[in-house]
N, C-alpha and C positions, 0 to 999 in steps of 0.2 A: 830567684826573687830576693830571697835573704842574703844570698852571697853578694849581690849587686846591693843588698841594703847596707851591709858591713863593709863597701867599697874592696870587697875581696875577686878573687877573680871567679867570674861566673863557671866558667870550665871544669872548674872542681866539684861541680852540681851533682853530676853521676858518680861519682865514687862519695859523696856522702851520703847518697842513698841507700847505699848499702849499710854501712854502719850504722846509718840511723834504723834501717830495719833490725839488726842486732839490736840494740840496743832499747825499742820496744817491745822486744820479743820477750825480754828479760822481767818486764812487768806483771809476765802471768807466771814468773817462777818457772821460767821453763830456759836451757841456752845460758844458762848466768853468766857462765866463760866466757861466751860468745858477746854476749852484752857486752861486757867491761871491757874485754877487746875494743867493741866500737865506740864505749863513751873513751876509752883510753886515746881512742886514734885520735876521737873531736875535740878533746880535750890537749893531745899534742897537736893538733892543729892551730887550733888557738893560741895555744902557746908559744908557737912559732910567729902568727901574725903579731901578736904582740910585741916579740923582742925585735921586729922587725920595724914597728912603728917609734921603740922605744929608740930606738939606731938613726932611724931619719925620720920625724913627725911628720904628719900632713897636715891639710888643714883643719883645724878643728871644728868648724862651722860644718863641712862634708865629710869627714872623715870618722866614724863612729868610733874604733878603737883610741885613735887620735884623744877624742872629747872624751872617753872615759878615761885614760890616762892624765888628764891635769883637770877631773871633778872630783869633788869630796862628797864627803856625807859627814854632817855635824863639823865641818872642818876639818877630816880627816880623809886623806887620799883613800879611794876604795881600791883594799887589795885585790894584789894580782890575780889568787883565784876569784876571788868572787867577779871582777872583768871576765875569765874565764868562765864560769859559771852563767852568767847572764849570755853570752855570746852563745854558747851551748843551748840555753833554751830557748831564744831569739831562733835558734837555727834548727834545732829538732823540734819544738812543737810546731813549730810553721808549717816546718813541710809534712811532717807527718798527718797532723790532721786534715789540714785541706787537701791534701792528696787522697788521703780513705774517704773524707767524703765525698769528692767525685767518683769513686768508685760506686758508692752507694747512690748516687744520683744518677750516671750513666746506667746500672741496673735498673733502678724503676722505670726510665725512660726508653730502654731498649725492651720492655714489655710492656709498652702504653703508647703506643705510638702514635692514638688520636692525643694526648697529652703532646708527644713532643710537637704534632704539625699546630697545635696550637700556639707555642712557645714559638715555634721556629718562624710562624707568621706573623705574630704578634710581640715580639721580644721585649716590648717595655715592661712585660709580664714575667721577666726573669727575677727582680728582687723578690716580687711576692712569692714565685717559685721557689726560691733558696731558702727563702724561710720557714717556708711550710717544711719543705726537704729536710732542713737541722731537727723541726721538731720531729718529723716522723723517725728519721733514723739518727738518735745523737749516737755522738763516738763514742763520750765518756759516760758510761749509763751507770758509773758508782761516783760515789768522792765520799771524803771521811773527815772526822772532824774531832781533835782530842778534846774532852771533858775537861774545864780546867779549875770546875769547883764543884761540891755536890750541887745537886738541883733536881724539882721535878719538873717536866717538864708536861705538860697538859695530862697528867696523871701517870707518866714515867719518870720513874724513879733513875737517874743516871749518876755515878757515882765520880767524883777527881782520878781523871788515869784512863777512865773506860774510852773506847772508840765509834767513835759513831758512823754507821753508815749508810749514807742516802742514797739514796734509787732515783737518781736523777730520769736516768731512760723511763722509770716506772711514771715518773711523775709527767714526764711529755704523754704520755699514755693515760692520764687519769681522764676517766670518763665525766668525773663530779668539775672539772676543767675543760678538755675540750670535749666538745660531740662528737658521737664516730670518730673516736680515734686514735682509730688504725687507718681512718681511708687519708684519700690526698685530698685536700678540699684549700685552693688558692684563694677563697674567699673566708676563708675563715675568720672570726673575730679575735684580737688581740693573738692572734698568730705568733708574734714575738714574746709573749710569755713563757717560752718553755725556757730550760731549764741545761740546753747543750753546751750553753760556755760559763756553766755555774751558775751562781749571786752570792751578792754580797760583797767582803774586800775581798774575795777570790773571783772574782769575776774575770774570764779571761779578756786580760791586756789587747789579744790582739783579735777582737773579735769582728771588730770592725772594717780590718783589715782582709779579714777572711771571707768575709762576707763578697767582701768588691773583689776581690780574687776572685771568686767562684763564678760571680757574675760575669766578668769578662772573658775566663775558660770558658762557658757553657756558651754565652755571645759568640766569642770567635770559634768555637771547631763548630755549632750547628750551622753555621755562616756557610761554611764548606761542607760540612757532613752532615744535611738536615735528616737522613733517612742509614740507619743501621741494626743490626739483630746480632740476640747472644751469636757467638761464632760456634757456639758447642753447646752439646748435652750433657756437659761434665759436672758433677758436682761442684758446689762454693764451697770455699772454707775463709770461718773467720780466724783472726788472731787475734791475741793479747788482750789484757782490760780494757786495753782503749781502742776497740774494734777497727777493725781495717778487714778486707777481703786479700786474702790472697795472693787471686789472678781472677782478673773478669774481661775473658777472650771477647772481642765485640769485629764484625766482621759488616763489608758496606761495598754497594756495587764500586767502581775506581770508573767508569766509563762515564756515572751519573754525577762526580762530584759536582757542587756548585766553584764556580769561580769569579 
């Protein structure tokens, strides 16, 4: 999806999944090496497309490296890392989060199955789904925020320097906000107030994006796989600050697909 956003060639999809996994992995202080290995690969990745665009242009109306190569900022061309940098998180937050979070939604729904033949017969019923689904399980359940003057803040004292840090996940979870909630409830009120793609000017960019991904992944495979179970009794494991699962084995009769 990103790669085909950046007019790069799609085919390159599975080998930057790898390095993208490196290189989350490295968030929880764990792999460092490994990490910088894979921001190094995506990062001479980039740096290849670029000297590539910089060689023969395309169009700039289609072509994203293209339009960042002759835009400024304040009238000044944006350097070449920083074109590099954005193309990197255009390309690793993308996929990384929306990929863990199907993870996390094929798990609730491979143990709710009166939920999923709900969805699977009623599908206009996937957005309200997806939303409820962020709040219950967000990926980024911390974010942090430098102090940049004293201040108190509703009777905490916060000092210039200190760091702050929020419980986004806590806050999907506050009881004094939603009701019951830890359960799955697609009715819920103001549903969209939780707290998985930030607030404020850190709100994430591409939430909206994520959103409509999710819905057309979960659309199209129950389309053909309305009915599946864990494939194992294996333990899960998560990773990294920004939660992702693993491996979550899911197994489905092939006799009964829908077509």
């Amino acid at each position: 999806m990103f790669l085909a956003t950046l007019n790069l060639p799609v085919s390159d999809g599975e080998e930057f999944l790898g390095h993208v996994e490196k290189l989350f992995k490295g968030f929880a202080g764990v792999e460092l090496e490994e990490a910088a290995r894979g921001e190094q690969w995506i990062r001479g990745y980039f740096d290849q497309a670029i000297a590539e665009r910089e060689k023969t242009p395309l169009d700039t109306e289609t072509d994203f490296i293209s339009r960042m190569l002759v835009s400024t900022l304040n009238g000044t061309p944006i350097p070449r890392q920083d074109i590099i940098t954005i193309c990197l998180t255009l390309m690793a937050a993308g996929l990384d989060t929306t990929r863990s979070a199907l993870g996390y939604i094929y798990y609730h729904l491979a143990g709710n199955p009166q939920l999923r033949h709900q969805l699977t017969t009623d599908p206009a019923q996937w957005p309200r789904a997806v939303e409820e689904f962020m709040r219950l399980y967000p990926l980024v359940y911390q974010d942090g925020r430098l102090v940049k003057q004293d201040i108190d803040f509703h009777g905490l004292t916060l000092k210039k320097g200190d760091v702050l840090w929020l419980g986004l996940g806590s806050a999907n979870h506050d009881p004094g906000k939603f009701a019951d909630p830890l359960a799955f409830d697609m009715g819920r009120e103001h549903a969209n107030h939780h707290l998985s793609f930030g607030a404020g000017p850190h709100r994430c960019l591409g939430m909206h994006l994520a959103r409509h991904e999710l819905i057309i992944a979960l659309t199209e495979w129950h389309k053909r796989i309305p009915d599946y179970e864990f494939g194992s009794g294996e333990q899960l494991y998560e990773r990294g600050a920004q939660l992702s699962m693993n491996k979550l084995p899911l197994r489905w009769d092939v006799t009964r697909l829908a077509r």
